[in-house]
N, C-alpha and C positions, 0 to 999 in steps of 0.2 A: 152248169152251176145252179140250173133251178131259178133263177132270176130273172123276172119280168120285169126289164126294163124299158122306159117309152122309149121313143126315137127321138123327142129331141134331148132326152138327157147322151143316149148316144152323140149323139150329132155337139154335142156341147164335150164330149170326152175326145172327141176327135180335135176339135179346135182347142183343147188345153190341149193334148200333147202336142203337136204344132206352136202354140206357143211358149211349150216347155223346153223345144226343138229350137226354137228362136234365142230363148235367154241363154240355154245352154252355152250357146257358141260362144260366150262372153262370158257368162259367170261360173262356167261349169255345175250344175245345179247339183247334176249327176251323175255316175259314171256310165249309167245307161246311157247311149245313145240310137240304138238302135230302135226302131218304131215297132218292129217286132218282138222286142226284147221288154222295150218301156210295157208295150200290152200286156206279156206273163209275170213279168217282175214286180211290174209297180200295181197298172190298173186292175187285172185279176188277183192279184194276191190280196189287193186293198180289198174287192167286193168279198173274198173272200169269207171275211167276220159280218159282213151283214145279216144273215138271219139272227146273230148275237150282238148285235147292238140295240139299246132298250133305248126308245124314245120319250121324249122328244128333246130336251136340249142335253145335246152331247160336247165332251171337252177332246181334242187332240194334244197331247204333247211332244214337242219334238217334230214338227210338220214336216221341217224339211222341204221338199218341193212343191207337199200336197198329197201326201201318203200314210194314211189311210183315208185325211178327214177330207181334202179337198173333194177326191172320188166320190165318197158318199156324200156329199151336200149335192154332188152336181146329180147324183142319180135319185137323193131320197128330199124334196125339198121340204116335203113336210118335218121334216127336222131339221131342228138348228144348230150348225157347229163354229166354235169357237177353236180356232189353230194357233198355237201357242208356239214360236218359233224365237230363239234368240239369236240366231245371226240373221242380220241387218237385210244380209243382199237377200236371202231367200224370203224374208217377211215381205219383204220389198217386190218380191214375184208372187208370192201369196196375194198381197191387195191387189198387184195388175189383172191377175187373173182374176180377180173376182169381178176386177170393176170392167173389164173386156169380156168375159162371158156373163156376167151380169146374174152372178150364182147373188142371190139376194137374202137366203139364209145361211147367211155365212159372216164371222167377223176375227180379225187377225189380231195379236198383241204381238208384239214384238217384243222379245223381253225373254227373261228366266221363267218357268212356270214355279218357283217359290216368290219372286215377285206378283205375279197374278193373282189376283183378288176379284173373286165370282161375287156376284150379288144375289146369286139366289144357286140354289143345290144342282148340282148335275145327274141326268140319268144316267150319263155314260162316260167314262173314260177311255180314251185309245191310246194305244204308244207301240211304236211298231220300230225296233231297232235303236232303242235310247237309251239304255240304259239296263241294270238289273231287277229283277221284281224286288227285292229287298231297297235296292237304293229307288224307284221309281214310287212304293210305299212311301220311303222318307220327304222325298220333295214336293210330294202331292197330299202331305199330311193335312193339309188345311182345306183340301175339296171334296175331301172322305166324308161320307153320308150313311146312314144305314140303306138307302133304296140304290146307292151308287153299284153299277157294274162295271168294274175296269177290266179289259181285256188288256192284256200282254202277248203281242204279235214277236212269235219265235221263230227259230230255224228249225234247229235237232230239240228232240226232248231236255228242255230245261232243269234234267235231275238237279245238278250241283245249286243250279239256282234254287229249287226248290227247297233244297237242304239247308240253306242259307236261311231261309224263314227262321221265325218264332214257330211252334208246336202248334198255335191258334192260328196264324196266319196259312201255314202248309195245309190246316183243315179245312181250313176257307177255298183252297185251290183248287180248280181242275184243269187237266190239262187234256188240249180238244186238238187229235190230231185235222186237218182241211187238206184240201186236196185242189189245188191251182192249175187246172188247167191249160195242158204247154211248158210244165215248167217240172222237170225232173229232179226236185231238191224235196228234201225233208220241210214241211210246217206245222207247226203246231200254234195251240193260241191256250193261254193262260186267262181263266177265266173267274174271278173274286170278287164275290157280295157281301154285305153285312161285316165289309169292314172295320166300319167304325165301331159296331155295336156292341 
């Protein structure tokens, strides 16, 4: 993948899955369970959009276990990401894991991301598996910025989604086939600037 990453953000990727291995057993966080599977599924496909995340404070929505944004704070600290997570148990595994690996540019809400209220502009948006790019525009309408880049983390080529756009919004798109490493499925990444403007 071209990524130089240190060792101890490795060594910090290893002890989150291990305690993503831990919650699991109890809350089912995810249906991966496999430590090989969690590596291609989750943490390579997350590093995946890293050369296309613009620094430095980025937003996640829909976190989930810690996929996309968890990964990257633990690999890039020089940015700061805010994990937007509405079910209780998983936000709830988002704070352990930050305040047990001691990921310090990192902060969780717990909540809907149309409740969430930013205080100041984001570089970056993520969303990986939450929804549609037409509905994922609507609930994020209030963190839209002109310098905002939101990525939309896909599977197969998201025609029909894109079709769904407004005329403006589809021009604004691009779509960025990546290539996951170990993992034999289609991905692609949805790529939109100067949204608001």
């Amino acid at each position: 993948m071209a990524l130089n990453l240190p060792e101890a953000a490795l060594r910090k990727l290893c002890d989150f899955v291990d305690l993503l291995l831990k919650w699991n057993r109890v809350h089912n966080l995810t249906s991966v369970d496999d430590p090989r599977k969690i590596l291609t599924h989750h943490l390579l496909d997350s590093l995946s959009i890293a050369p296309y995340v613009q620094p430095t404070t980025c937003i996640d929505v829909g976190s989930g276990a810690g996929f996309p944004g968890m990964v990257l704070a633990i690999c890039y600290p020089a940015q700061h990401w805010t994990l937007v997570e509405s079910r209780s148990k998983k936000a709830g595994f988002l704070r352990d894991a930050k305040a047990h690996l001691g990921v310090a540019n990192l902060s969780v809400f717990d909540g809907r991301i149309e409740d969430y209220r930013a205080t100041a502009n984001f570089d970056t948006l993520t969303a990986r598996a939450v929804t549609t790019i037409k509905s994922l525009l609507k609930v994020s309408e209030h963190l839209l910025n002109p310098r905002l880049r939101l990525i939309a983390m896909k599977g197969v080529f998201p025609g029909e989604e894109i079709a769904a756009l407004t005329s403006h919004q589809a021009g604004l798109a691009r779509v960025i086939p990546v290539t996951v490493p170990g993992l034999d499925a289609s991905r692609h990444i949805v790529v939109m600037e100067g949204i608001s403007g």
